[in-house]
C-alpha positions as CSV (number, residue, x, y, z in Angstrom):
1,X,-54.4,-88.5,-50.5
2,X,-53.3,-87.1,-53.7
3,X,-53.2,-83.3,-54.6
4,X,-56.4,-81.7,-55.9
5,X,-55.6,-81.0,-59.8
6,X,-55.7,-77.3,-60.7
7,X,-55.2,-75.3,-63.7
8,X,-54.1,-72.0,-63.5
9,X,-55.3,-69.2,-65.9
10,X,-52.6,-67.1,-68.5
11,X,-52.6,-64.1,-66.3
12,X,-52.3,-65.7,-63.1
13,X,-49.4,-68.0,-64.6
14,X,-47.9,-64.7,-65.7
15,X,-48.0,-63.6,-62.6
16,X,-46.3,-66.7,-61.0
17,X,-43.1,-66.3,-63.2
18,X,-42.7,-62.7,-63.3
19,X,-43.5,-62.8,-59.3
20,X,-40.8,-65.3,-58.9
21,X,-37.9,-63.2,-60.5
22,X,-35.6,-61.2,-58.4
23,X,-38.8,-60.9,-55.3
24,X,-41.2,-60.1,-57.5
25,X,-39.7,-56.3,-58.2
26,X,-40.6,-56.7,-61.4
27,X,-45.0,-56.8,-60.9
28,X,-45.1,-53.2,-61.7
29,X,-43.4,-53.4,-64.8
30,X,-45.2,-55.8,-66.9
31,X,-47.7,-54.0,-68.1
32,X,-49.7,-56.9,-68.3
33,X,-49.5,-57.1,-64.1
34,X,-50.5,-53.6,-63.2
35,X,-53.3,-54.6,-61.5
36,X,-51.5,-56.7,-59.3
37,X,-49.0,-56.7,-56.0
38,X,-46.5,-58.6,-54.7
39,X,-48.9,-59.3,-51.7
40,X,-51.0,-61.1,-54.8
41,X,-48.1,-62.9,-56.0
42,X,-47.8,-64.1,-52.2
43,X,-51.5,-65.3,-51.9
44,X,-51.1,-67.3,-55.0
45,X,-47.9,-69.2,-54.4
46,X,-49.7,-70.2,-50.9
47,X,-52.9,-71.5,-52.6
48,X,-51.3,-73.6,-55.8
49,X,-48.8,-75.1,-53.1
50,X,-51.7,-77.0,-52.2
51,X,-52.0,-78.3,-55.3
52,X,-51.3,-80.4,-58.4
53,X,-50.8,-78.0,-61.1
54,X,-52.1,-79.0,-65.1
55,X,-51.0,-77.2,-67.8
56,X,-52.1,-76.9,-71.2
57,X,-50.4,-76.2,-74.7
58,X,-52.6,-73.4,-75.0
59,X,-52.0,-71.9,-71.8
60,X,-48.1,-72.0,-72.3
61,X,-48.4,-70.5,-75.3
62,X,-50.3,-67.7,-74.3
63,X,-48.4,-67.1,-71.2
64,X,-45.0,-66.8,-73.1
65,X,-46.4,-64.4,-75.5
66,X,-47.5,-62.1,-72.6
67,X,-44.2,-61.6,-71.1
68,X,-43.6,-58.5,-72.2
69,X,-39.9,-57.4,-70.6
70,X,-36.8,-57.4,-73.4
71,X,-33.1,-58.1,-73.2
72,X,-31.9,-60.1,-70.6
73,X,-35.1,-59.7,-68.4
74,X,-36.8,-61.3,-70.8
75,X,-34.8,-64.1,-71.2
76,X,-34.8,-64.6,-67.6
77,X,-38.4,-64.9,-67.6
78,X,-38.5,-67.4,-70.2
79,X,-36.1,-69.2,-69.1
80,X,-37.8,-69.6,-65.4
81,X,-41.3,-69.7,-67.6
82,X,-39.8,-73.4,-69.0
83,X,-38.8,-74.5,-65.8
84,X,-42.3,-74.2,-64.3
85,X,-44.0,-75.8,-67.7
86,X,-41.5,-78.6,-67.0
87,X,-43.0,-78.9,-63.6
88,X,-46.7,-78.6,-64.6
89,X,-48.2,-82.0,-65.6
90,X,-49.3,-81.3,-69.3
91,X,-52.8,-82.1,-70.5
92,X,-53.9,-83.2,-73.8
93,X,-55.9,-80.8,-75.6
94,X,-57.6,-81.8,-79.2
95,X,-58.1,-77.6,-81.1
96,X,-61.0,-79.8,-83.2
97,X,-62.6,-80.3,-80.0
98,X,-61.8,-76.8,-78.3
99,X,-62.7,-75.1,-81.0
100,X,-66.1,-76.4,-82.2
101,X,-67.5,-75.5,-78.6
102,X,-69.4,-71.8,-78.4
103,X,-67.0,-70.5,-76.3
104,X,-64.4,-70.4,-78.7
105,X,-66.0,-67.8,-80.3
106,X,-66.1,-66.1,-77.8
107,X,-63.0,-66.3,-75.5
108,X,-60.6,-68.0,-77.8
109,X,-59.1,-71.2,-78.3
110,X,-57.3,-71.4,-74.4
111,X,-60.3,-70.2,-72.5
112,X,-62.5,-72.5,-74.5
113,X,-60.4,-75.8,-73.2
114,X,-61.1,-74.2,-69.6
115,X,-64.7,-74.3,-70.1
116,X,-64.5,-78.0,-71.2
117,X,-61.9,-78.9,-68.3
118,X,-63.0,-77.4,-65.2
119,X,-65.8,-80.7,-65.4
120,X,-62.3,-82.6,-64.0
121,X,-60.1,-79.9,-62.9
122,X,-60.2,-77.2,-60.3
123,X,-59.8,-73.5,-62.6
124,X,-58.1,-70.9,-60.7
125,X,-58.9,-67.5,-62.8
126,X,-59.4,-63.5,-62.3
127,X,-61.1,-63.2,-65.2
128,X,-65.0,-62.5,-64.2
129,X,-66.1,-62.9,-67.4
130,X,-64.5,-66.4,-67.7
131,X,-65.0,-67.4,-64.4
132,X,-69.1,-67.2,-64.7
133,X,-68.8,-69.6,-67.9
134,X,-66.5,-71.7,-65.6
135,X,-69.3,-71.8,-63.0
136,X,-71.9,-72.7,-65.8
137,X,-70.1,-76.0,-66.1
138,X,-68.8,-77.4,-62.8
139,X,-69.5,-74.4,-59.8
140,X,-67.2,-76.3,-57.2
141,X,-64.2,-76.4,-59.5
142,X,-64.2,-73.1,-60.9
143,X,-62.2,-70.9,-58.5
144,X,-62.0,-66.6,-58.7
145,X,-59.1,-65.4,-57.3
146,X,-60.2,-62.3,-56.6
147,X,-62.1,-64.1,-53.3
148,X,-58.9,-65.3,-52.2
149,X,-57.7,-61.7,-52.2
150,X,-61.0,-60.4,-50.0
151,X,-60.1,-63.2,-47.1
């Protein structure tokens, strides 16, 4: 049977490559992690290994932009950020559509894809606020991380 397809959400990703450099020492520096652990970092890798993982445009994009080290740290991370998008199967994504949706107004152009996407692909998210608008639209593929952090 083939993997399950899952797209994983900006912060999450972000947490994936910045997790993956040098044992994940560098969490606690990204200002942009500071909620999270290495033990976090852990969890995730376990669960996506299970999986197929989707990417979009949007979702690189953001992720890249969020990487907020400098020098050769940074490089680093960007470097190891293109070698998981080159793993990542990527998915079409049409801004006409994406954007003419009511999320968009709300939660921006990347979110907005999610909320049309989690009808065919499992969401993996720690954003609450996202993840009940996920739920709106397909409840068994819209996955909060945070409940994989309470087992």
């Amino acid at each position: 049977m083939a993997n399950p397809k899952l797209i994983i959400d900006t912060n999450l990703l972000l947490l994936l490559i910045i997790g993956s450099l040098d044992d994940g020492v560098h969490i606690r520096k990204s200002k942009r992690l500071n909620s999270y652990t290495l033990d976090d970092y852990d969890l995730l890798v376990s669960f996506i290994n299970k999986y197929k993982i989707y990417i979009t445009p949007y979702l690189a994009t953001e992720t890249s932009n969020l990487i907020d080290f400098y020098g050769e740290l940074k490089e680093r991370a960007m470097l190891l950020a293109r070698e998981f998008f080159k793993q990542f199967e990527e998915i079409d994504t049409t801004i006409t559509k994406d954007s003419a949706s009511k999320e968009f107004v709300y939660f921006g152009l990347a979110d907005a894809s999610l909320v049309r996407l989690v009808k065919g692909y499992r969401v993996l998210t720690n954003d609450m606020r996202l993840y009940s608008v996920l739920c709106s639209s397909s409840t068994t593929n819209a996955y909060p991380f945070i409940e994989l952090s309470q087992k």
